[in-house]
N, C-alpha and C positions, 0 to 999 in steps of 0.2 A: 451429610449425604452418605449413603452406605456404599456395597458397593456393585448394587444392582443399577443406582442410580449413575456412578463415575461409569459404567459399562454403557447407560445409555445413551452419555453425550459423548464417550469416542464413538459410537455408531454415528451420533446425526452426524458429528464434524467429520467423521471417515463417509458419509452420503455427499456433505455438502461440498469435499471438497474433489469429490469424483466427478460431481456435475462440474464443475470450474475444470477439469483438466480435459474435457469435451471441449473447451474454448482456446488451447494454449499450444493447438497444433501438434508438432510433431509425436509421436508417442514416448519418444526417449525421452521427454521433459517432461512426464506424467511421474515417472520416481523421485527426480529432481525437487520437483512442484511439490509433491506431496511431505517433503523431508522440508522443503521451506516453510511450508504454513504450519507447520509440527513445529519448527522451532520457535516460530512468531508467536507462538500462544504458550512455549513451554515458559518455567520461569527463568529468570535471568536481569541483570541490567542491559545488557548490551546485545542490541537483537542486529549482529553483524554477523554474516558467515561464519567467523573464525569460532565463537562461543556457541552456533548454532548448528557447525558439523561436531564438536565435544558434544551434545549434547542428545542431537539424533542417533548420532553413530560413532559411539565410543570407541568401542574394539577397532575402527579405522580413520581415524580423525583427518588425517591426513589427505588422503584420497577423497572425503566428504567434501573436505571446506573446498577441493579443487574440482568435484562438482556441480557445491553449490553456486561457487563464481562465476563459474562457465557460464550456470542456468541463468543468473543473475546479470552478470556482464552481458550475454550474446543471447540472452531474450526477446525473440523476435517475435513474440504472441500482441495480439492490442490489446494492450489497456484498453481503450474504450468497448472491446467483446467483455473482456472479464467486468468490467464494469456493470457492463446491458446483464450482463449473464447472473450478476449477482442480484440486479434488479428483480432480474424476473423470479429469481430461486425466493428473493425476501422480502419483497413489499405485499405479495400478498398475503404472510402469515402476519404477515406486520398491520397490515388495516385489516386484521379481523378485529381489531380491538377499538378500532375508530378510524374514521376519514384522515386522512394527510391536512393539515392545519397551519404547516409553515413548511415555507421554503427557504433553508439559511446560508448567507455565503457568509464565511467565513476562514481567515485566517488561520492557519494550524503550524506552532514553529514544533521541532523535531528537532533534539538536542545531538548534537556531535562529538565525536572526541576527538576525530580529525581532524585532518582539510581537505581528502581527496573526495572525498564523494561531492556530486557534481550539486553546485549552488551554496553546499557550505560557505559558511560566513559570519563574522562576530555582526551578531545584528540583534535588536528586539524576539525576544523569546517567549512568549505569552505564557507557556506552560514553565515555563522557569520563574517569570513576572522581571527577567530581567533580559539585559543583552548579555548571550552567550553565545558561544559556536555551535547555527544549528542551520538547519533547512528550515524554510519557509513554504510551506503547498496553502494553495485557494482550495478552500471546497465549496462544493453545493451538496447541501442534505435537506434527505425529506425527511419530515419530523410529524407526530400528533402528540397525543400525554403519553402515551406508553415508551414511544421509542425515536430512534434518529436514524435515517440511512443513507450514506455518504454516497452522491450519485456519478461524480466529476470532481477530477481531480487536475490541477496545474501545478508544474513544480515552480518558484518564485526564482527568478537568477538575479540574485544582486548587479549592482554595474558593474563590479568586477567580473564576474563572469559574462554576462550581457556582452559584454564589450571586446573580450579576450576569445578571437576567434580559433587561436591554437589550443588553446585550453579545454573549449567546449568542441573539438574536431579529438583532442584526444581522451576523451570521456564518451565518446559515440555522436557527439554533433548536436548538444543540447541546444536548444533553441531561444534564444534569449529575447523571450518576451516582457513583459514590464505588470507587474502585480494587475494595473488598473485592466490592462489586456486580459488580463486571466480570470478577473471577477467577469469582464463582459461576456470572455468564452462560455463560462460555468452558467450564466445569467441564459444565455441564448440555448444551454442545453434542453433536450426536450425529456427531463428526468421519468417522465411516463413512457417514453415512447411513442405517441401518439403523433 
């Protein structure tokens, strides 16, 4: 790819990701927002604030990672807008290429290297193919040959979290629903809109 072509996919990601911060409320979390999905897609193992304010904004690391926490901790946007929002921006470039052909729920474990982030837990890891410390999310995606697009999303609380009502009141008051609940949430979404 030369680099007329790396110029034209910062443009779409700098288009796509202006439409998402039309959904995420206030305007001071529009720099924030945009320094997070920058760092979600730069390279790295470890896509935590800490390697992710090094990364966007070297010259002040410090001030970054405190931030990104802020945006990330005291996030009061919905998921379920940013969700809709990315539905609407990508399923129609997405079925130009053919009709929607499966609806998948699906399992997705997310490796750890901690314990504080909320539903961490040595548990079945599908992307590892073992048990390790990770998060567990349900998804539902729309899929045909070409592509897959993740519509709904549940975080998984082990029983230990599930259960520990000070624990998930000091993480923001996770809600400790039970996997089987979350495939039915995702099942009942209406991933079209419609």
């Amino acid at each position: 790819m030369g680099l007329q072509g790396a110029k034209e996919i910062e443009l779409r990601f700098t288009r796509y990701v202006e439409e998402l911060v039309s959904v995420i409320g206030h305007a001071d979390r529009a720099g924030p927002f945009r320094d997070y999905c920058t760092g979600l897609v730069m390279p790295g193992e470890r896509k935590s604030v800490e390697p992710m304010a090094a990364i966007t904004a070297p010259g002040r690391t410090a001030a970054q990672h405190q931030s990104l926490l802020h945006f990330v901790g005291q996030g009061a946007w919905s998921d379920d807008a940013v969700l809709t929002k990315v539905r609407q921006m990508v399923l129609p470039q997405m079925t130009r290429d053919g009709p929607i052909e499966a609806w998948i729920i699906d399992d997705t474990g997310i490796p750890k290297k901690g314990q504080h982030s909320v539903g961490v837990s040595h548990q079945y890891c599908g992307q590892l193919g073992k048990p390790a410390n990770c998060q567990v999310a349900v998804t539902l995606s729309l899929a045909n040959r070409h592509a897959s697009l993740p519509v709904a999303y549940r975080l998984y609380l082990p029983n230990a979290w599930a259960e520990d009502d000070d624990r998930r009141t000091k993480v923001g008051g996770a809600r400790g629903d039970h996997v089987q609940d979350q495939a039915a949430d995702c099942a009942r979404t209406d991933p079209l809109g419609v």
